[in-house]
C-alpha positions in Angstrom: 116.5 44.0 84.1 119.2 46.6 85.6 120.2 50.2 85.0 123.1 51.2 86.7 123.0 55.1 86.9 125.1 57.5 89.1 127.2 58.4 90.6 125.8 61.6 91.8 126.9 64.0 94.3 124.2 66.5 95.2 125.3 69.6 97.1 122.6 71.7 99.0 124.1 75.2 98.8 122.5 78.8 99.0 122.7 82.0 96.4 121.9 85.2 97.2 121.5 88.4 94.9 119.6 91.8 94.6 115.7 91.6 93.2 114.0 94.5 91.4 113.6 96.1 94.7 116.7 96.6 96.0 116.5 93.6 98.5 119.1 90.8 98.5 116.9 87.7 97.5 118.3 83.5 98.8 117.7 80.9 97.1 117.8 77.6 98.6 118.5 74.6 96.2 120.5 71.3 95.4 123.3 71.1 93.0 123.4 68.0 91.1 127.1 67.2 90.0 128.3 64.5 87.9 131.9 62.7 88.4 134.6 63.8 86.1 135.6 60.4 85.8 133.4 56.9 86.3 134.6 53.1 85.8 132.5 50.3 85.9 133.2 46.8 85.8 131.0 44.1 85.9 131.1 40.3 85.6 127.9 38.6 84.9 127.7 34.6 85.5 124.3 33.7 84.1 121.8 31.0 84.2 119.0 29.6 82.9 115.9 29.3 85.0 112.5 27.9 84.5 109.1 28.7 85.8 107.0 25.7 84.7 107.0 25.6 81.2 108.6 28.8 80.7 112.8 29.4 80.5 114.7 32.9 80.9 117.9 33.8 81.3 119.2 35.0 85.1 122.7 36.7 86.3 124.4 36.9 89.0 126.9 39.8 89.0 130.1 41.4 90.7 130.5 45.5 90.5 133.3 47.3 90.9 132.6 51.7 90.7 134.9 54.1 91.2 135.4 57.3 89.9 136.4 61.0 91.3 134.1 63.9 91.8 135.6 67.8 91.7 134.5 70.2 94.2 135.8 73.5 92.5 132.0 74.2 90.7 130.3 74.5 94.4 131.6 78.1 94.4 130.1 78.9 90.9 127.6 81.2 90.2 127.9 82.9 93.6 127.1 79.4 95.3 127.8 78.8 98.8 127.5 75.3 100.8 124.9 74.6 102.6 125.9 74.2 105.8 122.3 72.9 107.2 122.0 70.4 104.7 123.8 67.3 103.7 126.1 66.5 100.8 125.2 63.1 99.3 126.4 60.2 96.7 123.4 58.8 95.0 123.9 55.5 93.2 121.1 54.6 90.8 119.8 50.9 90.9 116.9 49.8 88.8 115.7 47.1 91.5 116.5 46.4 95.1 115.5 43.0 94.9 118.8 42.4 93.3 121.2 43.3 96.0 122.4 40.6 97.3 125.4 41.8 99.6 125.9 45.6 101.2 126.8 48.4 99.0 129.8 50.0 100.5 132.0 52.8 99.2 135.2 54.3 100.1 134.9 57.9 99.8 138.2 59.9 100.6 139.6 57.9 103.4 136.4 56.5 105.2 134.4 53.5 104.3 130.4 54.3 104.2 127.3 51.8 103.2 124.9 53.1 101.3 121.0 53.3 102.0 117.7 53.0 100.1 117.0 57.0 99.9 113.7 58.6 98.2 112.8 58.1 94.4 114.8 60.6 92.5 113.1 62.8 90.0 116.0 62.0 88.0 117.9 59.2 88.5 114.8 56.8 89.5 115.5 54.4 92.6 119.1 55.1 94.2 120.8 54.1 96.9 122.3 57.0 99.3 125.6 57.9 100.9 125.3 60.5 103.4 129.1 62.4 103.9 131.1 63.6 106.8 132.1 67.0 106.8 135.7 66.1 107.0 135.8 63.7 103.8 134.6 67.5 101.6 137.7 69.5 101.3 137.6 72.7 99.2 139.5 72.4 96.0 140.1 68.5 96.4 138.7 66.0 94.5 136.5 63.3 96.4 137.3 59.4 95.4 135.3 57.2 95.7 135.7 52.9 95.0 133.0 50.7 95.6 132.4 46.7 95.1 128.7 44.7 95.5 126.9 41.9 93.8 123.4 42.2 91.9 121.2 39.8 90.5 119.1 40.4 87.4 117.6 38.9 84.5 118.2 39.1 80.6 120.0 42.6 80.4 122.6 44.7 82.0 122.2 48.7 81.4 124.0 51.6 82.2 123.9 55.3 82.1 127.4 57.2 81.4 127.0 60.0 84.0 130.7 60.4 84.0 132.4 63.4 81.9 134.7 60.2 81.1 132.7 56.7 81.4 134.2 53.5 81.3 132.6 50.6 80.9 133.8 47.0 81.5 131.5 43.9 81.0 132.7 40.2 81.1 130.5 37.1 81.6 129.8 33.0 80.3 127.4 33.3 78.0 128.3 33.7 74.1 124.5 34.7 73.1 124.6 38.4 73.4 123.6 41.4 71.8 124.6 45.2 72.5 122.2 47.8 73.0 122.3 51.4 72.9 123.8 53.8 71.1 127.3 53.3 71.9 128.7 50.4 69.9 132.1 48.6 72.4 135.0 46.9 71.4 134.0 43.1 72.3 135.5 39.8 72.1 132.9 36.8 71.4 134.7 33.2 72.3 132.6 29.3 73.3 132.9 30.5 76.4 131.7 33.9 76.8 132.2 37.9 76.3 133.8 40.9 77.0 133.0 44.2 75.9 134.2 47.8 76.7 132.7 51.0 76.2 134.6 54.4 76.6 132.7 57.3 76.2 133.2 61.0 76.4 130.8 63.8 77.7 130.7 65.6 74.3 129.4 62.1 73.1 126.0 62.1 74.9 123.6 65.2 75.0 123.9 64.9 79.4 124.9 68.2 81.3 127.9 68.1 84.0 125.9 69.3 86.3 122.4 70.4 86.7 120.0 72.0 89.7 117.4 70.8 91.2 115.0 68.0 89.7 115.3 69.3 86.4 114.0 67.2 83.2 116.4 64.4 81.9 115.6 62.0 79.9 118.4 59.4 80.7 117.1 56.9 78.5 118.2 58.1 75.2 122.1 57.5 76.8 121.3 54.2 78.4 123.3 50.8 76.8 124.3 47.9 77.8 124.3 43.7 76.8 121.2 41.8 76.8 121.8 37.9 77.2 119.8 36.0 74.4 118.4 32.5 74.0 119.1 32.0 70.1 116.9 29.5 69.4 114.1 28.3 71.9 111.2 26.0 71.3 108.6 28.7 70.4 110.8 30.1 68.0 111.9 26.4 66.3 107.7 25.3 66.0 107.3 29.2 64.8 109.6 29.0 62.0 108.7 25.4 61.0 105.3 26.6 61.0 106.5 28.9 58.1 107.3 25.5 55.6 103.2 24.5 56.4 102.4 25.3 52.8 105.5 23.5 51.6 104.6 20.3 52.9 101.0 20.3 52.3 101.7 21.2 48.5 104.2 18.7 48.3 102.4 16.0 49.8 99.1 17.0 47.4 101.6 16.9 44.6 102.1 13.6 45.0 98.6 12.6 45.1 97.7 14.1 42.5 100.6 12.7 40.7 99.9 9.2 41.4 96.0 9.7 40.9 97.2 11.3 37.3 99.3 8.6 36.3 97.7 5.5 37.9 93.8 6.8 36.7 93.0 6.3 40.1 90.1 9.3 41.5 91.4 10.7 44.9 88.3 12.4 46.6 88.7 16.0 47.2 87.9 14.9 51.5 90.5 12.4 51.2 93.1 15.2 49.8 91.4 17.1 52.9 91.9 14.7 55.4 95.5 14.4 54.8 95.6 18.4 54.9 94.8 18.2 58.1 96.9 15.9 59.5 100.0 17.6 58.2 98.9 20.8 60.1 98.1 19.0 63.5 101.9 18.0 63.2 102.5 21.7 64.3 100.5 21.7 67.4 101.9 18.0 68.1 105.5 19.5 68.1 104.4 22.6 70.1 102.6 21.2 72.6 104.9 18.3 73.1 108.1 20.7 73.2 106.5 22.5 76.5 107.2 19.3 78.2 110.0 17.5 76.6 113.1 18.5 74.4 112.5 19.8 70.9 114.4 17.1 69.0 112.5 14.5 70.6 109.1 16.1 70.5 109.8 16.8 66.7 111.2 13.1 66.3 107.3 11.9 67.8 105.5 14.2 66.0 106.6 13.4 63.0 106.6 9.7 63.6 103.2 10.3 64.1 102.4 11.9 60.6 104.5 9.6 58.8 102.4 6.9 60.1 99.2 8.0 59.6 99.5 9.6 56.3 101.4 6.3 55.1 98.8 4.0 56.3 95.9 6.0 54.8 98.0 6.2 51.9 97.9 3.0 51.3 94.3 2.4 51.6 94.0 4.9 48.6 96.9 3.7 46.4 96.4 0.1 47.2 100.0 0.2 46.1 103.0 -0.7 48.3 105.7 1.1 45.7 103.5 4.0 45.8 102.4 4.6 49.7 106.6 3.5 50.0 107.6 6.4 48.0 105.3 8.8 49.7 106.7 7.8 53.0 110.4 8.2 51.8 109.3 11.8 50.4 107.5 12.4 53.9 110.7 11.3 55.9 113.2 13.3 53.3 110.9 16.5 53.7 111.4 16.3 57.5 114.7 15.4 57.9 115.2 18.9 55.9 113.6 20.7 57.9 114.9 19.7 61.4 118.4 20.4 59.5 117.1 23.8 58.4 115.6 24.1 62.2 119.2 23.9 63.6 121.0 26.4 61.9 121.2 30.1 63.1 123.2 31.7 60.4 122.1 29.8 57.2 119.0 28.8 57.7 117.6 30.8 55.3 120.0 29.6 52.9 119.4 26.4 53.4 115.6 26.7 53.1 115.8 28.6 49.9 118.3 25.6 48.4 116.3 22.9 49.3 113.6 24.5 47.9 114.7 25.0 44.8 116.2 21.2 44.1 112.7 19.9 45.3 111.1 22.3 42.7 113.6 21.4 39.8 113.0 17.4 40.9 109.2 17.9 40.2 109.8 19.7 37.0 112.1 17.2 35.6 109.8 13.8 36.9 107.2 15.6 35.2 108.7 17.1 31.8 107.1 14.3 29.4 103.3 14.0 30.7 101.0 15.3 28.4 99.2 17.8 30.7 96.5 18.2 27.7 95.4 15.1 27.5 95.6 14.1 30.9 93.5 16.8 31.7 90.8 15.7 29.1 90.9 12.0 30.2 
């Protein structure tokens, strides 16, 4: 996952003033200045990518930065530059590994790239940009436009450094969910997003400037898109798992149907053994979806159940109508929930519907038995 953080201009400059003594006392330190004004825009082209039996989802981006910096606050506070030392642009990157082409900025009028520089107490790993004396002119803003790729996985962050930060994110996939919070104005189509952010300084608890490697805790401003898989094949076998007592119930309720309207004695192993091979359909599915495609490993699986529960069905009932009937309720009660499987927004729905006509079917095929005396017979 990437943060983008930055920019940062630090400023080595030196203070002086009088100590309890009477002697002039200089301080040597770093000023830590944020841009008045920072635009990013990034377009992500993801993919899916599998390790094995395992999927996630990785990007390929393209970054634009630019922004403006103001030199006036260097003469704050009785400041002075520096001269020995070196004003820098820091860039914050989460990971390295995910540059995939040179990060160059124009500053002022002269194209620099930037370099891997020391962790920053602050901003984390950042890429440097030394400046030229010349490009630092008193009481002139310094520009600065950049443009690079990066490659990540699953999310997208940023940090809004700027006093004004915009935010521009574009990319091809339609799963997404926004993070953070800063909630952007975003457009969801077949084909992808967009989504801006525009935030103010007054809108997240950052200073404009700050000395030294004093404590920040970035993280409470961070957002940014994370790119979602919906549904996979953990999550469809997890929440069929969750009908489990459905289908055994409604398979013993037939059973126990036929066995109290035909007289015939089920044995409490046989109503066992069936138990158990409705659960092994769940680590069928599972196990099989690692491998193949969900449909098709659900379409085997429960193949598989059908059959065998039918068959020994039959060798209990001894009745073709009967074991006939429990298949069709077998089939019916899967078919509803590979349909229930496949929706994202109604699913619930759905499962709490079916439910309910399954439940008011029972109660109406059963209205006129005699519970009382069956029970005593």
């Amino acid at each position: 996952e990437q943060t983008l953080t930055g920019m940062v201009m630090t400023v080595p400059y030196v203070r002086s003033y009088p100590d309890t003594d009477g002697y002039r006392h200089v301080e040597t330190n770093v000023l830590n200045i944020t841009p008045d004004d920072l635009c990013m825009q990034v377009n992500l082209i993801p993919e899916e990518r599998y390790y094995g039996i395992f999927k996630t989802i990785v990007y390929r981006s393209e970054i634009h930065v630019e922004g403006s910096f103001s030199t006036a606050s260097l003469l704050e506070e009785n400041r002075e530059y520096n001269p020995q030392e070196e004003i820098r642009l820091l860039l914050g990157i989460a990971d390295f590994k995910g540059i995939t082409s040179n990060v160059e900025f124009l500053v002022g009028r002269k194209t620099y790239t930037a370099k891997p520089a020391e962790f920053h107490s602050v901003l984390g790993p950042v890429m440097e940009i030394i400046l030229d004396k010349e490009t630092i002119q008193a009481d002139q803003p310094i520009s600065f436009t950049g443009d690079f790729s990066l490659k990540g996985s699953v999310s997208m962050n940023f940090i809004p450094l700027g006093k004004t930060t915009r935010v521009e994110v574009q990319g091809g996939w339609k799963n997404v969910c926004f993070t953070g919070d800063f909630a952007p104005e975003y457009t969801l189509t077949r084909d992808g997003f967009t989504a801006s952010w525009s935030i103010m300084n007054f809108n997240r608890n950052l200073p404009a400037a700050w000395q030294g490697n004093a404590h920040l805790n970035l993280e409470d401003s961070c957002f940014g898109v994370n790119l979602i898989t919906p549904v996979d094949h953990y999550q469809q076998s997890m929440r069929s798992a969750k009908y489990a007592f459905m289908f055994i119930a409604l398979t013993f309720v037939v059973f126990f149907f036929v066995e109290l309207l035909t007289h015939k004695r089920i044995h409490i192993i046989q109503y066992l053994l069936v138990g158990i091979a409705l659960i092994l359909f769940y680590t069928l599915l599972l196990s099989m979806s690692e491998h193949i495609s969900f449909a098709l490993s659900y379409l085997i699986a429960a193949l598989a159940t059908i059959g065998l529960i039918g068959s020994y069905g039959y060798t209990i009932f001894r009745n073709k109508v009967q074991t006939a009937i429990l298949t069709l309720l077998l089939i019916g009660l899967y078919s509803f929930l590979y349909v229930t499987l496949q929706m994202e927004d109604i699913a619930l729905l759905m499962g709490s519907t079916g439910l309910f006509i399954i439940l008011a079917v029972i109660m109406y095929f059963s209205r006129k038995i005699n519970w009382y005396k069956e029970i005593d017979n």
